[in-house]
C-alpha positions in Angstrom: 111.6 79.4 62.4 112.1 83.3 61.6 113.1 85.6 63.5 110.0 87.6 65.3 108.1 83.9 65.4 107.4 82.8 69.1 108.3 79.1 70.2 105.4 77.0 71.2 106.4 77.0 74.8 103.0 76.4 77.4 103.3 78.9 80.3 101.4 77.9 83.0 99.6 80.2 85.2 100.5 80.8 88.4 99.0 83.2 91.5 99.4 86.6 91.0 100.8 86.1 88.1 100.5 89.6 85.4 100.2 89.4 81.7 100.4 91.8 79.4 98.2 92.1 75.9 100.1 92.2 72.7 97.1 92.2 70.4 93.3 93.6 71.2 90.5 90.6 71.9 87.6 90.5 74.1 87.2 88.4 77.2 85.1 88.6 80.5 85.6 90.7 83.2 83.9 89.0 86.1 83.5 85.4 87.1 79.9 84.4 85.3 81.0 85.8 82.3 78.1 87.5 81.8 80.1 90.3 81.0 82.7 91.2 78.4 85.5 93.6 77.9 87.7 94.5 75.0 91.4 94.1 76.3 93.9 96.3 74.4 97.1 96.2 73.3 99.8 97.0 76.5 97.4 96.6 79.3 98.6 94.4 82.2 95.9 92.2 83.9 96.5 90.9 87.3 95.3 86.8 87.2 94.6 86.7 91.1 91.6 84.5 90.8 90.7 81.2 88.9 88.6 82.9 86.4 91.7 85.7 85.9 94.1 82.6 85.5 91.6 80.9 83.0 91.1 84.2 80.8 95.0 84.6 80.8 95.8 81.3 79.6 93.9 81.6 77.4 95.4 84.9 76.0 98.6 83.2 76.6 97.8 80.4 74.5 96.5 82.0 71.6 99.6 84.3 71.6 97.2 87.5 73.0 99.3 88.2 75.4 102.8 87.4 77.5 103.9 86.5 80.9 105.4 90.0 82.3 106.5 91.2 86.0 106.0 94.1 87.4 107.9 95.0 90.1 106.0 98.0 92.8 108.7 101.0 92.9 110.6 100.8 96.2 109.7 103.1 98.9 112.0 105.7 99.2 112.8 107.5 103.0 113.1 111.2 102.6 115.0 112.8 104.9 114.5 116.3 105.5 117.8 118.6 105.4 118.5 120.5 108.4 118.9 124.3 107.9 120.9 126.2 110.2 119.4 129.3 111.0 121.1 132.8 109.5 122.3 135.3 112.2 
């Protein structure tokens, strides 16, 4: 195998699982699949529900996309800093 070539390793699916697109390709947006998007290159879907999950592996099988996790930013407290008064 060369280098840049991806191993033919089956991710599975999981909930609330993210990919992320490494090539452009079409897919549905909505469970009837009635309707059809064009996914691009870099954008993360969210695969909360079974039609998400079935689009994704299938982007994940056809080497569309990758398994990524993104982690929400921590909230950070801010504290105000007390300011003594001038006399």
């Amino acid at each position: 195998m060369g280098t840049g070539c991806r191993k033919n390793v089956r991710i599975k699916i999981e909930d609330n699982m993210q990919i992320k697109m490494t090539q452009n390709a079409f897919g549905s947006i909505n469970k009837s699949g009635n309707a059809t998007k064009e996914y691009k290159i870099d954008e993360i879907i969210d695969c909360k529900e079974d039609w998400q999950k079935s689009l994704g592996q299938i982007f994940l099988d056809n080497n569309l996309a990758i398994e990524v996790k993104v982690t929400a930013p921590k909230e950070k407290k801010v504290s105000k800093k007390k300011t003594k008064a001038k006399k």
